[in-house]
N, C-alpha and C positions, 0 to 999 in steps of 0.2 A: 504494500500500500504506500504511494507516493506520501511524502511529509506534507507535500499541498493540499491533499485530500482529508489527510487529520486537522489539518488548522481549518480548512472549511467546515468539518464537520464541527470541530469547538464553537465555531459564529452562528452555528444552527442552533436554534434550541428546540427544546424537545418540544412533540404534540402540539406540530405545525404544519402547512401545505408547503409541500418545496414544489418548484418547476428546474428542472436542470436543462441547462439551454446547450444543444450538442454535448449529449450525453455520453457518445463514444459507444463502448462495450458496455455500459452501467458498473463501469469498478465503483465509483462512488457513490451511485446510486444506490447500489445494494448494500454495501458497508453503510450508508444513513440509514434505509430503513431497515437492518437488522441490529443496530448501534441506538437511535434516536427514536426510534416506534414513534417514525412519521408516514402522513401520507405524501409521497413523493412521483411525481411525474416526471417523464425526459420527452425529448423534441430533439429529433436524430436525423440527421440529411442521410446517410451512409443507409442502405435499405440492408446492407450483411453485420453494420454496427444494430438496426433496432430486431433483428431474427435473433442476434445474441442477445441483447437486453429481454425481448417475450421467452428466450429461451430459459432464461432465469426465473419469468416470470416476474419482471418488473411493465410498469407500462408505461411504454413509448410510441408517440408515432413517429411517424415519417415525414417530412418535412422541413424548410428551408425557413430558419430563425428569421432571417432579414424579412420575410413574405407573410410569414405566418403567424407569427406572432400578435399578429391583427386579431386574427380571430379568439384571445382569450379576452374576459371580461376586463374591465378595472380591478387595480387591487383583489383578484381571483385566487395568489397565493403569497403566503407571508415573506417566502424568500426566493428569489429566483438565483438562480449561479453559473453564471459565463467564464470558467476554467479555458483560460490559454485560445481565445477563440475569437476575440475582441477585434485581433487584429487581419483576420481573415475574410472580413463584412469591407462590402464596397463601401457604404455609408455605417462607419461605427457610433457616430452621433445620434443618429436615427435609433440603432438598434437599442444605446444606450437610453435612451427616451422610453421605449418600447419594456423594456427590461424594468424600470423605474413605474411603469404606468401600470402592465401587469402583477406585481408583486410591490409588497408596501416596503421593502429595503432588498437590496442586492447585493450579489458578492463578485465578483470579479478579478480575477488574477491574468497580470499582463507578464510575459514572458519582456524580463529588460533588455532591451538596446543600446543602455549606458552601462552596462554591465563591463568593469576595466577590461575582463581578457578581448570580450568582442571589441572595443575600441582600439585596443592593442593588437590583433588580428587585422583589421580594416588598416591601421598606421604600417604595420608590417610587411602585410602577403598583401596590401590592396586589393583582396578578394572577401565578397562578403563573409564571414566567419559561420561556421557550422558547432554547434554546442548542444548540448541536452537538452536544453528547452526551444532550440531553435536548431533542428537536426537536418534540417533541408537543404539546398542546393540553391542557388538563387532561380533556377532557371524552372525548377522544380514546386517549390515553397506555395503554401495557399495561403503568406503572408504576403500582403499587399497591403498592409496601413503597421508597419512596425511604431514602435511607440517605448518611449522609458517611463519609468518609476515617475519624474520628472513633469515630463508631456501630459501622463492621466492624471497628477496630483493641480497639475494645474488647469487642466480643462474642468475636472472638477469644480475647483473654486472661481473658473472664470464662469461657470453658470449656475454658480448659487445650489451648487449639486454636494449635501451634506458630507463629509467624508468620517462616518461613526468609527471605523477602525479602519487606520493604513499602517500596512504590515511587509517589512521586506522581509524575504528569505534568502540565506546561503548557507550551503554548508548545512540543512537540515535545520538549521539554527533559523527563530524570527527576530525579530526585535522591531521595537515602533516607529514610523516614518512622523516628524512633525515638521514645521515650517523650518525649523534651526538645523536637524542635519539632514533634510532636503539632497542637500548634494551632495553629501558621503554616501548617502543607502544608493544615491541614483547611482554612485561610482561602486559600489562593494556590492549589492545585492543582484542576482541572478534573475529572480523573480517579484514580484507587488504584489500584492491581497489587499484588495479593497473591500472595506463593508461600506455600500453609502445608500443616499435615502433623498427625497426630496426635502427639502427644506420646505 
């Protein structure tokens, strides 16, 4: 079980509606709800990602986050959670609207592009850098909006968008992102975890 997955599940709380937005295989999904005894939903583009999720016996459909996400009510579930996938949406703005409107707080983890080794890889080999949370090829990658710790701390606060817990990861290790060391986590941290909310 990825350490992203536990710190997501810590932000959950218990005997609450989740939506997991590109749910993948349901690794997380089913560690919450045999962990949390929640009722939990996923929304899977990958049609051989949501045959393993029903095959578990979780429920997901099939469908395209950017597209579909229309069709859930308002505030429909308490937390929705967009793992590593932010940056993969033609419009992430929209989606991130989308995400906030259906579920009454969200969680969000951006894989960093201010991460030192990737910077240090890009100043070096002048080739985009390949790493664990970003393991693709430039030519290959379904990243098309990369983003740092940095970039979503402050789109956040440029639209009045609550940021309840911001959390860098490395090293397995978290520790809390605040306005003062901003630019150390955006330099030393691998990964983000965001809890945020409308204001």
């Amino acid at each position: 079980m990825k350490q992203e997955f536990k710190i997501i599940a810590d932000l959950v709380e218990k005997n609450v509606r989740v939506l997991d937005v590109g749910c993948g295989d349901g690794v997380l999904m089913e560690f919450l709800k045999n962990n949390k005894k929640i009722d939990i939903r996923g929304i899977e583009i990958s049609k051989k990602n949501v045959q393993k999720c029903i095959g578990k016996g979780l429920t997901v459909i099939e469908g395209d986050a950017e597209k579909d996400l229309i069709q859930f009510p308002n505030s429909s579930f308490d937390f929705v959670i967009l793992s590593q996938t932010l940056q993969a949406f033609l419009n992430p703005e929209a989606v991130i609207n989308e995400l906030l409107r259906v579920g009454k707080k969200a969680i969000v983890t951006v894989p960093n592009f201010g991460f030192w080794k990737v910077r240090l890889h890009l100043l070096i080999k002048g080739t985009m850098p390949i790493t664990k949370n970003l393991p693709d090829e430039w030519h290959n990658t379904p990243n098309i909006h990369m983003c740092t710790i940095k970039d979503f701390f402050n789109f956040c606060n440029d639209r009045q968008i609550k940021l309840y817990k911001s959390l860098a990861l490395h090293n397995e290790k978290t520790s809390p992102i605040n306005n003062l060391n901003l630019n150390v986590k955006n330099l030393s941290a691998e990964l983000g975890i965001f809890l945020i909310e409308n204001k």
